[in-house]
FIPA-155735 format. One record per residue (C-alpha): residue number from 0; residue in three letters; x, y, z. Coordinates in steps of 0.1 Angstrom, whole numbers, always signed. Example, Ala and Ser with C-alpha at 12.3 -4.5 7.8 and 13.67 -1.06 7.14 Angstrom:
residues 2
> resi, resn, c1, c2, c3
> 0, ALA, +123, -45, +78
> 1, SER, +137, -11, +71
end
This chain:
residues 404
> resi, resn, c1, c2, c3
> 0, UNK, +95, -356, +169
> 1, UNK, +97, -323, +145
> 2, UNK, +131, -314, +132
> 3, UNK, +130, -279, +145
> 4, UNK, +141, -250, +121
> 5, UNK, +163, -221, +128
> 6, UNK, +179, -187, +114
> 7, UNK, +217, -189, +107
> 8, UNK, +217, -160, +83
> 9, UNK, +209, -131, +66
> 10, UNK, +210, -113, +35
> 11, UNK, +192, -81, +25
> 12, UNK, +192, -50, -2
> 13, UNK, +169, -28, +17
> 14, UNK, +166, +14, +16
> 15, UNK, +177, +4, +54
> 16, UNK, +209, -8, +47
> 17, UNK, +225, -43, +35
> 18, UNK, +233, -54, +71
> 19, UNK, +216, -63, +102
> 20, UNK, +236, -39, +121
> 21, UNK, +222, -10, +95
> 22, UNK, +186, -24, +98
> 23, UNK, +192, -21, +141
> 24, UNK, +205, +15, +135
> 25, UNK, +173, +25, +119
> 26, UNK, +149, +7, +147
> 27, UNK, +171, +21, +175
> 28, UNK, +167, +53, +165
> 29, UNK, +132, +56, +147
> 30, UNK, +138, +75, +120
> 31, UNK, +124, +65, +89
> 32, UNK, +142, +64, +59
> 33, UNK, +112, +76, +34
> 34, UNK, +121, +102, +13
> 35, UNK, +102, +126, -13
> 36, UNK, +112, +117, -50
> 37, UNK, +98, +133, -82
> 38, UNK, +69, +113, -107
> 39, UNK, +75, +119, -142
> 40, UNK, +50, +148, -141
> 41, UNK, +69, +166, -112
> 42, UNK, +45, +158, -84
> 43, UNK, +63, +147, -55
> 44, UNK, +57, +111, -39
> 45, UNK, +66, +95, -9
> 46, UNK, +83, +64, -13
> 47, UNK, +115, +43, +7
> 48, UNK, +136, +37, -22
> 49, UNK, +173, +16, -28
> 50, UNK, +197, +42, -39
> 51, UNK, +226, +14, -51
> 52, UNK, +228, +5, -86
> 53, UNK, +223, -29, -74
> 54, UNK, +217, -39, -118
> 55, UNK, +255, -33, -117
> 56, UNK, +262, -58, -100
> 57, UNK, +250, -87, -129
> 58, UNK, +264, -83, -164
> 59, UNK, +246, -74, -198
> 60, UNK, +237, -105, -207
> 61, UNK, +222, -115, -170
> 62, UNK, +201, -86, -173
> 63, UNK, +185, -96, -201
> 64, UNK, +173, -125, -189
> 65, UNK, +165, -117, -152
> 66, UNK, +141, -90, -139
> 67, UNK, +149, -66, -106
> 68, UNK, +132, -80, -88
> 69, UNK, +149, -114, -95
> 70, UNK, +182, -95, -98
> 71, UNK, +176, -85, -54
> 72, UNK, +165, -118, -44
> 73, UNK, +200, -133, -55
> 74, UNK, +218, -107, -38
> 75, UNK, +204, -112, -9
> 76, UNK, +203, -150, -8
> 77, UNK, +241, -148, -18
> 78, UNK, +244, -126, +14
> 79, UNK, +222, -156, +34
> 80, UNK, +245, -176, +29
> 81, UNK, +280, -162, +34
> 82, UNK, +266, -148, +65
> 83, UNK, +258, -181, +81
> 84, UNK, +291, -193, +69
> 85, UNK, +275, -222, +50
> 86, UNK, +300, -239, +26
> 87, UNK, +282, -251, -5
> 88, UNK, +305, -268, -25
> 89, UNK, +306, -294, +5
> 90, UNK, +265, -291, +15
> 91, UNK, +239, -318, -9
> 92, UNK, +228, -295, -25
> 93, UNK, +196, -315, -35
> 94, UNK, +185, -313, +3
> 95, UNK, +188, -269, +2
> 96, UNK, +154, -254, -12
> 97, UNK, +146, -216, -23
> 98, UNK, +113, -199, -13
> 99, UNK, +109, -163, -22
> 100, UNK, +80, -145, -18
> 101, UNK, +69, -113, -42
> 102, UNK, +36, -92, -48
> 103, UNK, +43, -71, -80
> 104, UNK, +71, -98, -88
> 105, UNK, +81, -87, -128
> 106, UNK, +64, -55, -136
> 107, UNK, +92, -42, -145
> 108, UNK, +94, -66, -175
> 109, UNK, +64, -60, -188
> 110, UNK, +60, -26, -183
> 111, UNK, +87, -21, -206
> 112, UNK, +72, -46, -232
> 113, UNK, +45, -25, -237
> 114, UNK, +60, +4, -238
> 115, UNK, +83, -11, -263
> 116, UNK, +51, -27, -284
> 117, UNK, +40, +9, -282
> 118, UNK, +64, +28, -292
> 119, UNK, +90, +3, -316
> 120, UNK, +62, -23, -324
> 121, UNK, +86, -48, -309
> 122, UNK, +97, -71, -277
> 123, UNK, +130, -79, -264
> 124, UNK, +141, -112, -274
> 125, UNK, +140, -129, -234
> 126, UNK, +108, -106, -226
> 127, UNK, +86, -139, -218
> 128, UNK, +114, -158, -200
> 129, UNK, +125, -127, -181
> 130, UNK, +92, -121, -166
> 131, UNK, +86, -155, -156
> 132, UNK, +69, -155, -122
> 133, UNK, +91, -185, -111
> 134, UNK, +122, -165, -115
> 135, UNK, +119, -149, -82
> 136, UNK, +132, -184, -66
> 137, UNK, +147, -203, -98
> 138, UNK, +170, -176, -106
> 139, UNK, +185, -178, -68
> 140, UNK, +183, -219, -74
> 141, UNK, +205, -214, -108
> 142, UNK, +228, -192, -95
> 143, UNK, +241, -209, -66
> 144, UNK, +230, -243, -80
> 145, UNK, +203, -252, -56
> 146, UNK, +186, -285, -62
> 147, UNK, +159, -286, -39
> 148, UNK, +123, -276, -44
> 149, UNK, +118, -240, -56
> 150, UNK, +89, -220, -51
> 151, UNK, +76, -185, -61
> 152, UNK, +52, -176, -36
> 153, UNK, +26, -147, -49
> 154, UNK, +0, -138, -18
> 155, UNK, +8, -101, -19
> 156, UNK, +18, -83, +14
> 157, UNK, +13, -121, +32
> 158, UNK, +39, -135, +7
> 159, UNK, +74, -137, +20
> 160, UNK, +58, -151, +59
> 161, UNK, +43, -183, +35
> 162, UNK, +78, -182, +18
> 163, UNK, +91, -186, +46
> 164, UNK, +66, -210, +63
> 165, UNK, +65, -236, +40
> 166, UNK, +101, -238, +37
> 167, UNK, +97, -243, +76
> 168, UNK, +70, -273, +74
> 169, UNK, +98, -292, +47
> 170, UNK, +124, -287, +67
> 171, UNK, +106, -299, +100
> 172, UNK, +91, -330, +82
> 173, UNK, +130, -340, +67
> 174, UNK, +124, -338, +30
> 175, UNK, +153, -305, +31
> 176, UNK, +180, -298, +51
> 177, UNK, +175, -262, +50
> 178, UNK, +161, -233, +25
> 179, UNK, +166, -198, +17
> 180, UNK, +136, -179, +22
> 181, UNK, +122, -146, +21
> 182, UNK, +108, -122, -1
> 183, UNK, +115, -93, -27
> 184, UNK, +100, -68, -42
> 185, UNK, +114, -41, -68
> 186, UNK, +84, -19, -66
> 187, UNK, +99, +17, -81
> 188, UNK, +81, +14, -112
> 189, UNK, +58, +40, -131
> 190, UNK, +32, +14, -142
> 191, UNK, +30, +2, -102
> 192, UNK, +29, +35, -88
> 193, UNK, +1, +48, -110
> 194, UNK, -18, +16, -98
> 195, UNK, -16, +20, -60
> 196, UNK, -22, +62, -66
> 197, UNK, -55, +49, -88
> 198, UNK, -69, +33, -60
> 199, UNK, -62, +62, -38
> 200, UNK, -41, +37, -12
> 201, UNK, -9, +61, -12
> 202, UNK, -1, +87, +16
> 203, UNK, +7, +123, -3
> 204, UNK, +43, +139, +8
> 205, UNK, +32, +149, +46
> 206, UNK, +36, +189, +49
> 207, UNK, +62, +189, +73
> 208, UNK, +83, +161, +56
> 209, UNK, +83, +129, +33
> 210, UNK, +99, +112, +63
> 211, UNK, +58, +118, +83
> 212, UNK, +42, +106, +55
> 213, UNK, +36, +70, +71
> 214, UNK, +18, +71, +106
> 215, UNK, +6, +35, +109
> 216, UNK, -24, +36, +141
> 217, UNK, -28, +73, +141
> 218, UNK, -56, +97, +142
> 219, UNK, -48, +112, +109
> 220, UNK, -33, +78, +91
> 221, UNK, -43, +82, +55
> 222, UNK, -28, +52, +35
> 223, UNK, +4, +33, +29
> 224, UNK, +40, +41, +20
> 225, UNK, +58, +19, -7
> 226, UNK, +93, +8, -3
> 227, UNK, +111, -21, -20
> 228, UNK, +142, -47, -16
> 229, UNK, +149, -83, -5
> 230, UNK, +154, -99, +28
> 231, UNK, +162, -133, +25
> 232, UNK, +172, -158, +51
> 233, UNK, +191, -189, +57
> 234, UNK, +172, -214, +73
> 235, UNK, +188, -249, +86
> 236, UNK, +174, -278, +106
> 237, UNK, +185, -271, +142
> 238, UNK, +203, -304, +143
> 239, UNK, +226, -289, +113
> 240, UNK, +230, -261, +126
> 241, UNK, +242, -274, +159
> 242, UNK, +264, -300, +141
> 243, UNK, +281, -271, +122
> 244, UNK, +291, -251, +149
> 245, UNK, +267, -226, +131
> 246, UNK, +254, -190, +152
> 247, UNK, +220, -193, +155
> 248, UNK, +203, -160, +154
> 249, UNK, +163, -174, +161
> 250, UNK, +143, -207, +159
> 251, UNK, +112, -200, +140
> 252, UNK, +91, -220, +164
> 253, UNK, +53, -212, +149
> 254, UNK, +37, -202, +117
> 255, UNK, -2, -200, +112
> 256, UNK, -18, -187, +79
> 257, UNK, -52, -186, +69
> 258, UNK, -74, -174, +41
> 259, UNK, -105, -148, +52
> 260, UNK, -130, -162, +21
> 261, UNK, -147, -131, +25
> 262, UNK, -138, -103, +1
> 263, UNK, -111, -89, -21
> 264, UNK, -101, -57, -6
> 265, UNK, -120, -58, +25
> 266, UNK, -100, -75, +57
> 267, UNK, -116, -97, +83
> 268, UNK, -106, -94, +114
> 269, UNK, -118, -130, +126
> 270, UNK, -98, -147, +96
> 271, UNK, -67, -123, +107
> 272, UNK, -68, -136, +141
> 273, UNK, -73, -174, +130
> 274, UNK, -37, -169, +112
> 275, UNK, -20, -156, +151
> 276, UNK, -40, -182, +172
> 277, UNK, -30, -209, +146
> 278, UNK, +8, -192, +150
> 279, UNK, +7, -198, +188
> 280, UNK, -8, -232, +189
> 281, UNK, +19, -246, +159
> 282, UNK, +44, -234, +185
> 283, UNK, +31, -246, +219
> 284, UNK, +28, -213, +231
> 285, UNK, +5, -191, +251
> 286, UNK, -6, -158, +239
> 287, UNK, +9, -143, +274
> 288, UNK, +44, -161, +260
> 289, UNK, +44, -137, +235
> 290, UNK, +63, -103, +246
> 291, UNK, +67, -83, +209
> 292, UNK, +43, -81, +183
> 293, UNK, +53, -68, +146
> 294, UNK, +23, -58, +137
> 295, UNK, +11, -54, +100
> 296, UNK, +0, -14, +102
> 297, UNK, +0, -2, +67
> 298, UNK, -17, +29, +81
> 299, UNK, -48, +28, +62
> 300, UNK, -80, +33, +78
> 301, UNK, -96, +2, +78
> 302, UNK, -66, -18, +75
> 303, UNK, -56, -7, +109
> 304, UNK, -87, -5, +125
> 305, UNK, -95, -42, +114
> 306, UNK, -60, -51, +129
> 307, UNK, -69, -43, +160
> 308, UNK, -100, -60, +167
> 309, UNK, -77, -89, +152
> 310, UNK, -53, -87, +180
> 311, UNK, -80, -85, +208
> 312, UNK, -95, -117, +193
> 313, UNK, -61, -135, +197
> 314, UNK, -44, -120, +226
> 315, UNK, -75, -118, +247
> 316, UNK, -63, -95, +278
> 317, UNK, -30, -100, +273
> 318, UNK, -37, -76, +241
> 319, UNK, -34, -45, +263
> 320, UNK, +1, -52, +280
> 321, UNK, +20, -64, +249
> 322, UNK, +40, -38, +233
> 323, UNK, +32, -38, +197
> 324, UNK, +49, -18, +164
> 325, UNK, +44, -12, +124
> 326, UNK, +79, -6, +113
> 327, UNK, +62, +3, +77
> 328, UNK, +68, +37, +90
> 329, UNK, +103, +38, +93
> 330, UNK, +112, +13, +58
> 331, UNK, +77, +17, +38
> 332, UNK, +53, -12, +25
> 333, UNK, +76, -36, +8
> 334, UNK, +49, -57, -3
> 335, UNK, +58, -87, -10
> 336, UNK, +92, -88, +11
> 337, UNK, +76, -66, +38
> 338, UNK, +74, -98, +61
> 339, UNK, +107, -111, +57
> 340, UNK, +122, -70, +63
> 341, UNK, +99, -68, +96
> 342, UNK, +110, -102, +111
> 343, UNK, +140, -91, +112
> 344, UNK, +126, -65, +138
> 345, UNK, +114, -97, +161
> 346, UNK, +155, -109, +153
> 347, UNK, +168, -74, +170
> 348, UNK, +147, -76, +198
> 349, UNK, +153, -113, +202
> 350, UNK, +192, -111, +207
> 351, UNK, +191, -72, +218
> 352, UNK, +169, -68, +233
> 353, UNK, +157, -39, +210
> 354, UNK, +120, -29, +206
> 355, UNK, +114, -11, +176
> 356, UNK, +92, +22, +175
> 357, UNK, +57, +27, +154
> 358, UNK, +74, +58, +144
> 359, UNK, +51, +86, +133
> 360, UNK, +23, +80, +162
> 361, UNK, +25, +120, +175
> 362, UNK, -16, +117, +179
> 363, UNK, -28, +80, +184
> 364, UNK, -64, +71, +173
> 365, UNK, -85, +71, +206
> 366, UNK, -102, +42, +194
> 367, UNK, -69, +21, +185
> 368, UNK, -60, +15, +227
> 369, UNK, -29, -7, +226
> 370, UNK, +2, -3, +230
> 371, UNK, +21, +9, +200
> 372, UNK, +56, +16, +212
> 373, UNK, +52, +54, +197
> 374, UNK, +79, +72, +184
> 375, UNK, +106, +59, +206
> 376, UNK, +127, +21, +207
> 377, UNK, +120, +5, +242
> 378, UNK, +153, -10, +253
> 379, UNK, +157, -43, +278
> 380, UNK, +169, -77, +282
> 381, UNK, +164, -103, +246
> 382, UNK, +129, -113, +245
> 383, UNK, +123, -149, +249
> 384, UNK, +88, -150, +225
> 385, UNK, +73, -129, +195
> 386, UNK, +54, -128, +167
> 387, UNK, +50, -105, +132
> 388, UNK, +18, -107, +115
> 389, UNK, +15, -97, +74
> 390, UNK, -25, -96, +60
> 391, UNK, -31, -92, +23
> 392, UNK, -53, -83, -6
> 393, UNK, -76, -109, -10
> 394, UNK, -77, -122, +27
> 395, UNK, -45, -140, +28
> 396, UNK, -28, -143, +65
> 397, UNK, +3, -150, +76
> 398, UNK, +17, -153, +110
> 399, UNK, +54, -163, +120
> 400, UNK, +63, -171, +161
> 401, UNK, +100, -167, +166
> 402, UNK, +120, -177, +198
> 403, UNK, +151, -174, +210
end
């Protein structure tokens, strides 16, 4: 018998908010939060940016050696755990893992190494230890002396729902008692922004506002919104959990990820719906248990279109009477934290109830026929079953089932 897992807290640094009461404010009332800021060159870009100096939050010396995107992950795992009210200086500590998912991970650092070879001729001492790849999770491990297994998972926009899964499959088999997981992504960058506007992925500052530049499933959908933080969650064997009097705020009953093995850019809609079925079988469930579906919706043209097809091959009939959303439209494409940011959308609707919108969807695409919750939060009793679904570059799938 499977030690089951469950959510007793979370901790985030999202243009959303830091709470999940902020995060609920924004689904409840569909507005997005993107916003038009300047490129070096004056041109305007739509982008869903953090406006706290969250770097002030770490002194000199720690930002030497740890990169933003490091720098969020430990501010939100630091927020995990306080808000499940987990006591570490009396939890084995050995038995606690940290799994953090990223897709540009340290840019930062080594964007500013070569400007710095550039221009001085010259590196920052901690340059190579600072943009570590394995800081993501190690830093989060050092600073709240972790002992468990660590991992830095890198799968691009499928990387914090395997963060979070395989923390799921060690706690269930008893080698840890519990994890933070999640994902982060500092993605404001020059260097990264130049990349996603070279390959012609990024929606220009819509006409009648920044805020309409995302429109995930639309007619007129023309490419994907960046936005950037951390979401990071505590995760505890239900048998802890109970034993601790701990609030429980989901059991993450299924996770299902597969790999398409078909091409780099292009997605395959039979290796997307692999990952779902795989989701629902690993937790016992129908597809007609499932009531919510977060779906990935980057609003690009194929991306979307290729979703689709993915969910008819999973759901079957049930496809066409389960109410389905992208909330990339309201927070942006967070990359590699963008799963952990839009489970929390399956938490809201889970305890409140609270169906979150696919904001933006003024003229659906006729041949895009599901339901995608447009424009306006759905309201009712807390959902029993549902699912959010992240597909990256490279074929990379990753479903997670949550349950009350």
């Amino acid at each position: 018998m499977r030690n089951e897992v469950v959510i007793t807290g979370v901790g985030l640094r999202t243009p959303m908010g830091n709470t999940l009461q902020d995060v609920r404010a924004v689904f409840a009332s569909g507005t997005p939060v993107v916003a038009s800021h300047a490129a070096p060159d004056g041109h305007l870009r739509a982008v869903a940016r953090l406006t706290e100096d969250y770097a002030s939050a770490f002194s000199r010396l720690d930002r030497s050696l740890i990169d933003p995107v490091a720098q969020l992950s430990i501010l939100a795992a630091e927020a995990a755990v306080a808000d499940a009210g987990l006591d570490l200086s009396t939890a084995d500590r050995e038995r606690i893992g940290v799994f953090v998912g990223t897709g540009q991970n340290t840019a930062h650092t080594f964007m500013e190494g070569s400007i710095s070879l550039q221009e001085k001729n010259t590196l920052k001492t901690f340059t190579i230890a600072r943009g570590l790849a394995n800081g993501v999770a190690n830093h989060v491990s050092i600073r709240l002396g972790l002992q468990g297994e660590a991992q830095a998972i890198a799968l691009a926009c499928a990387s914090s729902n395997t963060a979070i899964g395989n923390a799921v499959r060690l706690i269930r088999s008893g080698e840890l008692d519990g994890a933070l997981a999640g994902g982060s992504d500092a993605t404001y960058s020059e260097f990264i922004y130049r990349g996603w506007e070279a390959m012609r992925m990024l929606a220009p500052v819509h006409p009648d506002g920044a805020e309409r530049s995302c429109r995930p499933f639309a007619k007129d959908r023309n490419g994907i919104v960046l936005g950037e933080g951390a979401v990071i969650f505590m995760l505890e064997s239900e048998r802890q959990a109970k034993a601790r009097g701990a609030r429980i705020l989901a059991r993450i009953a299924g996770y299902g990820a597969t790999s398409d093995g078909t091409h780099l850019l292009q997605p395959d809609a039979q290796g997307q719906a692999r990952a779902m079925t795989n989701g629902l079988r690993d937790a016992g469930l129908q597809a007609q248990d499932i009531q919510y579906l977060n779906a990935h919706g980057a609003a690009s043209t194929l991306g979307d279109a290729t979703e689709v097809q993915a969910i008819r091959l999973a759901f079957g009939s049930h496809a066409h009477g389960l109410p389905i959303s992208s909330t990339k439209a309201l927070h942006g494409h967070m990359l590699g934290a963008t799963g952990a940011a839009e489970l929390l959308a399956l938490i809201v609707a889970l305890n409140d109830g609270l169906i979150a919108p696919t904001a933006n969807l003024y003229e659906p695409d006729p041949a895009l026929d599901l339901d995608f919750v447009p424009l306006h939060a759905r309201h009712g009793p807390p959902l029993q079953a549902a699912m959010s679904s992240n597909f990256a570059f490279g074929g990379s799938n990753a479903c997670l089932v949550l349950t009350r």
